[in-house]
Biopython code that builds the backbone (N, CA, C, O; Angstrom):
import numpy as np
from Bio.PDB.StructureBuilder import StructureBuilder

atoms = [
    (1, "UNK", "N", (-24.686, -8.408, -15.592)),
    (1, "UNK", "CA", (-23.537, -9.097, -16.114)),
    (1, "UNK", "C", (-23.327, -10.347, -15.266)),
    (1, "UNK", "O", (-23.438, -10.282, -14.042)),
    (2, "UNK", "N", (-23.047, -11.402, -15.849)),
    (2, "UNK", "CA", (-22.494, -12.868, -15.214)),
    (2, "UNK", "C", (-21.335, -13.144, -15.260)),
    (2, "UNK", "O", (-20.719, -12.558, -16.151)),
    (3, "UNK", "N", (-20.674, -13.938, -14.537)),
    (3, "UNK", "CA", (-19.244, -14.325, -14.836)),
    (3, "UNK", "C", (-19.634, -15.557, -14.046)),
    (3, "UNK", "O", (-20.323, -15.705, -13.036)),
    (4, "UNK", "N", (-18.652, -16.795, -15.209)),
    (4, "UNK", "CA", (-19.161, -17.726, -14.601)),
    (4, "UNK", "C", (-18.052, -18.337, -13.929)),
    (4, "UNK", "O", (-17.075, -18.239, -14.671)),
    (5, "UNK", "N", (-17.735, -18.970, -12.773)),
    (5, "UNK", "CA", (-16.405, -19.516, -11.782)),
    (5, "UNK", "C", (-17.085, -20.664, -11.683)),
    (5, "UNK", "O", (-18.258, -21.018, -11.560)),
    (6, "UNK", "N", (-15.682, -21.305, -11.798)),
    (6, "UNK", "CA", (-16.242, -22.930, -11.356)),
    (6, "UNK", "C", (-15.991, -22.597, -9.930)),
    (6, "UNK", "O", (-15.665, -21.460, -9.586)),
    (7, "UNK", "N", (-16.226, -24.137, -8.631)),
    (7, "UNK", "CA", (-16.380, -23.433, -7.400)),
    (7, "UNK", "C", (-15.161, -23.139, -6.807)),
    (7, "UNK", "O", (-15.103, -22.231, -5.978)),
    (8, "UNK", "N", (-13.991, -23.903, -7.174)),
    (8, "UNK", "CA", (-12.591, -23.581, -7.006)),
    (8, "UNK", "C", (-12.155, -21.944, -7.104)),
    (8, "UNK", "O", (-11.656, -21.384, -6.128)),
    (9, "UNK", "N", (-12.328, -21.439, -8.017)),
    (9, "UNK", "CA", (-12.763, -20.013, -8.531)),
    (9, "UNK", "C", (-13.131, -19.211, -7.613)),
    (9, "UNK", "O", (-12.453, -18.252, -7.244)),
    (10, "UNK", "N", (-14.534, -19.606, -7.033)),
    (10, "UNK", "CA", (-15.450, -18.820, -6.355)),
    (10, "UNK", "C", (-15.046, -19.262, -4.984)),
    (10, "UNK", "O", (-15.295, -18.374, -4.169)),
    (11, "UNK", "N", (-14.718, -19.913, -4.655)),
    (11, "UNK", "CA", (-13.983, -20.094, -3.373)),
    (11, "UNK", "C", (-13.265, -19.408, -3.070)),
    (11, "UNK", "O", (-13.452, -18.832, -1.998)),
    (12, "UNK", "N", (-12.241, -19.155, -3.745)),
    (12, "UNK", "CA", (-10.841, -18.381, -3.856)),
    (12, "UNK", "C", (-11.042, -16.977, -4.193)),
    (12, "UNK", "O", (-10.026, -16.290, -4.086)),
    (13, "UNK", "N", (-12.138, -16.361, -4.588)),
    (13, "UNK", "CA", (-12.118, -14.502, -4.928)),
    (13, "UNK", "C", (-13.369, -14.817, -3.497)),
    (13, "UNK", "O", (-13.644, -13.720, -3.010)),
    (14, "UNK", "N", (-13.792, -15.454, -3.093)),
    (14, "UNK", "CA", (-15.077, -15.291, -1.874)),
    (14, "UNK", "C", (-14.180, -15.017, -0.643)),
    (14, "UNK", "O", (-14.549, -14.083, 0.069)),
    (15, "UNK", "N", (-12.808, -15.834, -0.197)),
    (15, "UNK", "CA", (-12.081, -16.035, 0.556)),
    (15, "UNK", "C", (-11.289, -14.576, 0.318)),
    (15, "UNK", "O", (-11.556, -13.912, 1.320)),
    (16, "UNK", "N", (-10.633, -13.972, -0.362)),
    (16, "UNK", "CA", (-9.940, -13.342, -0.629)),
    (16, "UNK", "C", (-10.399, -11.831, -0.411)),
    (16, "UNK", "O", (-9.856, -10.770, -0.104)),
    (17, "UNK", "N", (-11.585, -12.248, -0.707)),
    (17, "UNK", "CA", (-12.887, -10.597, -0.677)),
    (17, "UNK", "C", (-13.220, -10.838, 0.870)),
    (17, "UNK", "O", (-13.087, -9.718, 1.364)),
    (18, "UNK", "N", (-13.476, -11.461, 1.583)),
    (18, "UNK", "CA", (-13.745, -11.986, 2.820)),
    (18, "UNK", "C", (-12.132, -10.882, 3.614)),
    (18, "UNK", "O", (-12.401, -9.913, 4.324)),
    (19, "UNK", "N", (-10.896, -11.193, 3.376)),
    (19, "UNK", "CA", (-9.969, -11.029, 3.921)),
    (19, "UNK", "C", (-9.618, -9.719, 4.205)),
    (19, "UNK", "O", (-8.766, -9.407, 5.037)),
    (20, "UNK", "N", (-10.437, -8.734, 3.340)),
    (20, "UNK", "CA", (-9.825, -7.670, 2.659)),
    (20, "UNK", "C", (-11.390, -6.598, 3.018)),
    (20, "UNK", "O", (-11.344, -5.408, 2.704)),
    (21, "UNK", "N", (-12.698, -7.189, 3.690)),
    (21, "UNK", "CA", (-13.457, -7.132, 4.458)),
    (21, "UNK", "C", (-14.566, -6.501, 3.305)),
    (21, "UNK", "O", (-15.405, -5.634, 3.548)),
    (22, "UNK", "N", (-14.387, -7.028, 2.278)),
    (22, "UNK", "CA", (-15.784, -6.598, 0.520)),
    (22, "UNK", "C", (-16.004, -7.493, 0.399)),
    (22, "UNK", "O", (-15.699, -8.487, 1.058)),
    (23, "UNK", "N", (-16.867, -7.319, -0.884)),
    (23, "UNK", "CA", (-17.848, -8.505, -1.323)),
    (23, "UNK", "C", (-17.132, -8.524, -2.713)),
    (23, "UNK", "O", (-16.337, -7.727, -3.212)),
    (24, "UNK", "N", (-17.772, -9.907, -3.264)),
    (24, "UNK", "CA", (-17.058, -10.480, -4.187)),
    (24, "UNK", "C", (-17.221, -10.162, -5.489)),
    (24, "UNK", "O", (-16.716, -10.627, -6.511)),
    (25, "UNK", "N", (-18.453, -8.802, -5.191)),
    (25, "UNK", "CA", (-18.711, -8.305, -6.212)),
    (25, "UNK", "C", (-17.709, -6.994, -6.701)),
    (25, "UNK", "O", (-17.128, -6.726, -7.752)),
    (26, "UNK", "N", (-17.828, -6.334, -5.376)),
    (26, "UNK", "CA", (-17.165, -5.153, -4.924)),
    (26, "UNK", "C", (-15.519, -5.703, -5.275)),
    (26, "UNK", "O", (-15.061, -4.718, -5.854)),
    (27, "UNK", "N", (-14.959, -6.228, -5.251)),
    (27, "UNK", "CA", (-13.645, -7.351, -5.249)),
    (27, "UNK", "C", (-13.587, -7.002, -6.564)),
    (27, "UNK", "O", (-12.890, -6.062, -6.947)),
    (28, "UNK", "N", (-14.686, -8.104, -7.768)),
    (28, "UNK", "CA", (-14.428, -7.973, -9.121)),
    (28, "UNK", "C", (-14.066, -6.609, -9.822)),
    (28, "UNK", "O", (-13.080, -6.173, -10.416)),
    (29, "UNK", "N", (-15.660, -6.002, -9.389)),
    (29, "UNK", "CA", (-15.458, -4.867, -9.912)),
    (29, "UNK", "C", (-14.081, -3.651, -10.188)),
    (29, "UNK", "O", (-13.498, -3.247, -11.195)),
    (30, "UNK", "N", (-13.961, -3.335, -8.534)),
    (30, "UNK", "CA", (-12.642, -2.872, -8.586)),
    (30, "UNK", "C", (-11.366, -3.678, -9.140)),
    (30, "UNK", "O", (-10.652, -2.752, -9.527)),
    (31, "UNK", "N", (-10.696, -4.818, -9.390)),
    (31, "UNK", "CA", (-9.708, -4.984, -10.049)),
    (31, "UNK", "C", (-10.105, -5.091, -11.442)),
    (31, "UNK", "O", (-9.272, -4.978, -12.342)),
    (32, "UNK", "N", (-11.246, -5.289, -11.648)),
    (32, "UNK", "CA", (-11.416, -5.133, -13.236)),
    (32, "UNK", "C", (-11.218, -3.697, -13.362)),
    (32, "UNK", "O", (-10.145, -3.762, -13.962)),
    (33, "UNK", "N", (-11.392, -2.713, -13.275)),
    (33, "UNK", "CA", (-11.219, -1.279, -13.105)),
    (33, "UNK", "C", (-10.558, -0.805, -13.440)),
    (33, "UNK", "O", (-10.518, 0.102, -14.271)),
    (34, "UNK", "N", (-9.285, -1.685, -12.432)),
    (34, "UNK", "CA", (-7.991, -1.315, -12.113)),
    (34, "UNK", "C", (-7.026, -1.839, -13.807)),
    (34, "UNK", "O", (-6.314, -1.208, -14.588)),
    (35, "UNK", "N", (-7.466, -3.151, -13.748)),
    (35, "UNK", "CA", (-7.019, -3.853, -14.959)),
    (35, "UNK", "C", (-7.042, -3.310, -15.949)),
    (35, "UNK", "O", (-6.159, -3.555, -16.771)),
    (36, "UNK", "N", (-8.048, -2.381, -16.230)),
    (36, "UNK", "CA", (-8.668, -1.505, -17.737)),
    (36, "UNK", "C", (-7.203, 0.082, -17.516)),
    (36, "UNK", "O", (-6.260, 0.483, -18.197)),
    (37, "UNK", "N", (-7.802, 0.453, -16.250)),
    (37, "UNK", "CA", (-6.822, 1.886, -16.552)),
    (37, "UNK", "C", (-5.538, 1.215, -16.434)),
    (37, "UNK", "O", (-4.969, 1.425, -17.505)),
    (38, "UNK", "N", (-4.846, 0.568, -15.741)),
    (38, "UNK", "CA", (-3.395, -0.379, -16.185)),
    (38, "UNK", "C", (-3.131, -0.462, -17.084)),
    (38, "UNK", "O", (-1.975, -0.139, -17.358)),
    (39, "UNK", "N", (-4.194, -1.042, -18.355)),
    (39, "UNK", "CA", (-3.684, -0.877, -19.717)),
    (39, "UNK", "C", (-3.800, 0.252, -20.678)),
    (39, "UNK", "O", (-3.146, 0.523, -21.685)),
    (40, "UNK", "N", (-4.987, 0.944, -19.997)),
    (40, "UNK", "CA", (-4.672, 2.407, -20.604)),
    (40, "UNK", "C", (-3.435, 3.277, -20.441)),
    (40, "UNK", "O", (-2.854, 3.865, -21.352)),
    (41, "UNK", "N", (-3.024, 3.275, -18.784)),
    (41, "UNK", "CA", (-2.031, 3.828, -18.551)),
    (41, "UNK", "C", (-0.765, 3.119, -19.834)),
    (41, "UNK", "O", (-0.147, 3.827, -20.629)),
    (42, "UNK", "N", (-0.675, 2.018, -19.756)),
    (42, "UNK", "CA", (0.852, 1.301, -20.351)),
    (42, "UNK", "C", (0.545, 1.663, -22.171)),
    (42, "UNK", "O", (1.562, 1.916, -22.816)),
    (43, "UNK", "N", (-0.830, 1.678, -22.949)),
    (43, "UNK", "CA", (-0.709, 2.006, -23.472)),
    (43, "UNK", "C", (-0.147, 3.687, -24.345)),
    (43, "UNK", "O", (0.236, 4.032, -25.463)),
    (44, "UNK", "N", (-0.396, 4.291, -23.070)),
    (44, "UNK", "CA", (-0.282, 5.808, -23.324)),
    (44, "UNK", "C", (1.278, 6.012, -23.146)),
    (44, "UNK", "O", (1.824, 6.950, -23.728)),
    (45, "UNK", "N", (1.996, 5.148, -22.352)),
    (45, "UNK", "CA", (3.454, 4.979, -21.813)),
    (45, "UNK", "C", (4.153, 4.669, -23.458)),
    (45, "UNK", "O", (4.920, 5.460, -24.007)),
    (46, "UNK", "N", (3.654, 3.242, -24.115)),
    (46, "UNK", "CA", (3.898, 2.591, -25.044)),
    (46, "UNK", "C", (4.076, 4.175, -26.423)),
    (46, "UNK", "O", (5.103, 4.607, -26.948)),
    (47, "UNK", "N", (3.011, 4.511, -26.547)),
    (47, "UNK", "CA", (3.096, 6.083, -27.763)),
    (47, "UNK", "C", (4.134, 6.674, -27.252)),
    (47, "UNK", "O", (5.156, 6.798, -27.926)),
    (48, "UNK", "N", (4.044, 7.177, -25.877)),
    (48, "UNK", "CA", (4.768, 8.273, -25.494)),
    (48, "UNK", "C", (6.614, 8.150, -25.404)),
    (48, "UNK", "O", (7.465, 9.035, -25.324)),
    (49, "UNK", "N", (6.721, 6.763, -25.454)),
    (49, "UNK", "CA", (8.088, 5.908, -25.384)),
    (49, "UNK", "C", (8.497, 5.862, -27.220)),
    (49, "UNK", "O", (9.541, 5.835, -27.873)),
    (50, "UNK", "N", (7.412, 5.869, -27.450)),
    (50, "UNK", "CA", (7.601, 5.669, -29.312)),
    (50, "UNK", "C", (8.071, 6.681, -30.300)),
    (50, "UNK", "O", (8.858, 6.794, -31.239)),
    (51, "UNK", "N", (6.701, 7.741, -29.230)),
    (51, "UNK", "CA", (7.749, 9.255, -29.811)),
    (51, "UNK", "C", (8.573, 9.547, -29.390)),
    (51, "UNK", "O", (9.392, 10.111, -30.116)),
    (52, "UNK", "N", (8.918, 9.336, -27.824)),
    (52, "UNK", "CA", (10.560, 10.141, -27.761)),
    (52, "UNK", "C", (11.569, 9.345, -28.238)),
    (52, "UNK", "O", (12.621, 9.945, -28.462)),
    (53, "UNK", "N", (11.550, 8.020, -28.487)),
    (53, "UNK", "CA", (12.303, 7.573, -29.527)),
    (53, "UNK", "C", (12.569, 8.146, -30.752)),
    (53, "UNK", "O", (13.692, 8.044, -31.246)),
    (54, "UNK", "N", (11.551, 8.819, -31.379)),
    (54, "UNK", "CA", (11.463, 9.559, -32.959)),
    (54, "UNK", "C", (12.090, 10.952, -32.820)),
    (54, "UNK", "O", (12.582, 11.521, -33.794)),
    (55, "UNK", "N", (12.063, 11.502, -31.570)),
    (55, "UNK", "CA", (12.419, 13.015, -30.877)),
    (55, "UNK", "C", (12.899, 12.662, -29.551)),
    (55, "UNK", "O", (12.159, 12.520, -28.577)),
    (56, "UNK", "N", (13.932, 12.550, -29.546)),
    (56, "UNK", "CA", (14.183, 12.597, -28.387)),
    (56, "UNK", "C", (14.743, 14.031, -27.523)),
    (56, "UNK", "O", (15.561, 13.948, -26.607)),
    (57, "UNK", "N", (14.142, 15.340, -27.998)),
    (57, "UNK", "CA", (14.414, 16.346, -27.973)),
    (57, "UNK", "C", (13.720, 17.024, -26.331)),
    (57, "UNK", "O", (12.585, 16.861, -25.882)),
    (58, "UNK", "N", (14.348, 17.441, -26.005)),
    (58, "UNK", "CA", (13.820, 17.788, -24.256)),
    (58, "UNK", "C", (14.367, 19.286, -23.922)),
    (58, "UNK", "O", (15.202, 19.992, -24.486)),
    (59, "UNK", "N", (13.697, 19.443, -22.978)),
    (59, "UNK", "CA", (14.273, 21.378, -22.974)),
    (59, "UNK", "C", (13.529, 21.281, -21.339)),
    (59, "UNK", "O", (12.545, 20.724, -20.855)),
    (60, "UNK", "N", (14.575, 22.122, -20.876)),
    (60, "UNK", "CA", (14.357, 22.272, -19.338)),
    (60, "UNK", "C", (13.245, 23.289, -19.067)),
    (60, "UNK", "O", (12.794, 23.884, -20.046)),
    (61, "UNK", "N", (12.649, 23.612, -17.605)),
    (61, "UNK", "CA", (11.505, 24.427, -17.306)),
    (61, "UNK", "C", (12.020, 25.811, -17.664)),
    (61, "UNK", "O", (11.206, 26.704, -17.896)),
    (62, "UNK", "N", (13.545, 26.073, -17.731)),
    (62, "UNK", "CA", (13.556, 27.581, -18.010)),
    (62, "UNK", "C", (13.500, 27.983, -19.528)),
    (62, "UNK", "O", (12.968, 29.029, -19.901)),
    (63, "UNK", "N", (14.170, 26.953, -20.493)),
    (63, "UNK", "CA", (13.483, 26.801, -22.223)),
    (63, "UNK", "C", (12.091, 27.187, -22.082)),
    (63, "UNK", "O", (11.660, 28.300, -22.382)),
    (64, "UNK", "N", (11.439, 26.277, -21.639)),
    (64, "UNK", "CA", (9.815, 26.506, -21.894)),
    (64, "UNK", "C", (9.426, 27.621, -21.391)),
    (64, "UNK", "O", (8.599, 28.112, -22.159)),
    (65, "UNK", "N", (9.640, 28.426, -20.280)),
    (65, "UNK", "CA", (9.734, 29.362, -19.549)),
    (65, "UNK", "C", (9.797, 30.447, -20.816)),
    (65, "UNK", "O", (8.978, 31.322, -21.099)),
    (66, "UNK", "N", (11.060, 30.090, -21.492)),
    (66, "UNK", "CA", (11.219, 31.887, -22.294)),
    (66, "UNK", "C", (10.687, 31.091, -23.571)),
    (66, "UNK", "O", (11.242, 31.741, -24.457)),
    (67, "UNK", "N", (9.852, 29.944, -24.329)),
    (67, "UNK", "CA", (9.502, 29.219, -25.360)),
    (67, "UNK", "C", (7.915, 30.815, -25.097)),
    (67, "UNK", "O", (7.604, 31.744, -25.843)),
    (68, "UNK", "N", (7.431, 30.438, -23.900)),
    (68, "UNK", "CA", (6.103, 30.407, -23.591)),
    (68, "UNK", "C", (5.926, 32.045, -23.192)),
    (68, "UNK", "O", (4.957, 32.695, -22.800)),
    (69, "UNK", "N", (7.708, 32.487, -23.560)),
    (69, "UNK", "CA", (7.114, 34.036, -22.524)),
    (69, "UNK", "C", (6.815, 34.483, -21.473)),
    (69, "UNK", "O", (6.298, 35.561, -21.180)),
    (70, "UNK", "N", (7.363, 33.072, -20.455)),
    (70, "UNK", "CA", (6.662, 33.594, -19.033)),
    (70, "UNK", "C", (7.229, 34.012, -18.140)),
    (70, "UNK", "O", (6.618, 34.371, -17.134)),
]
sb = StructureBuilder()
sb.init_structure("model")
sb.init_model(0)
sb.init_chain("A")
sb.init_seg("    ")
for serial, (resi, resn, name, xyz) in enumerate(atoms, 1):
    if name == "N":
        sb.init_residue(resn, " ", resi, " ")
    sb.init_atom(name, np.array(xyz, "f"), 0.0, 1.0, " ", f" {name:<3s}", serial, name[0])
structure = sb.get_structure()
């Protein structure tokens, strides 16, 4: 895979990866990573905010407790 930085760019994630004592590969990689499950996480937030809007129905651990029989 390529990514292309002008040198302003590459100056600035070289310096930054430098600071933080990785490489600029190691740098990308992990916040791209990070960036992907971030939006997985917010998307799963986004449904889960959607349905309890539609239900906003909640029951404490001792409900579920005698729901579940336990």
């Amino acid at each position: 895979m390529t990514i292309r930085l002008n040198s302003d760019e590459k100056s600035l994630i070289n310096a930054y990866a430098k600071v933080f004592g990785t490489t600029a590969s190691q740098l990308m990689r992990k916040a791209t990573l990070e960036m992907i499950e971030d939006n997985i996480d917010l998307k799963a937030f986004e449904e889960a905010k959607h349905g309890f809007a539609a239900d906003s129905t909640t029951y404490s651990i001792d409900e579920v407790k005698a729901m579940l029989d336990l």
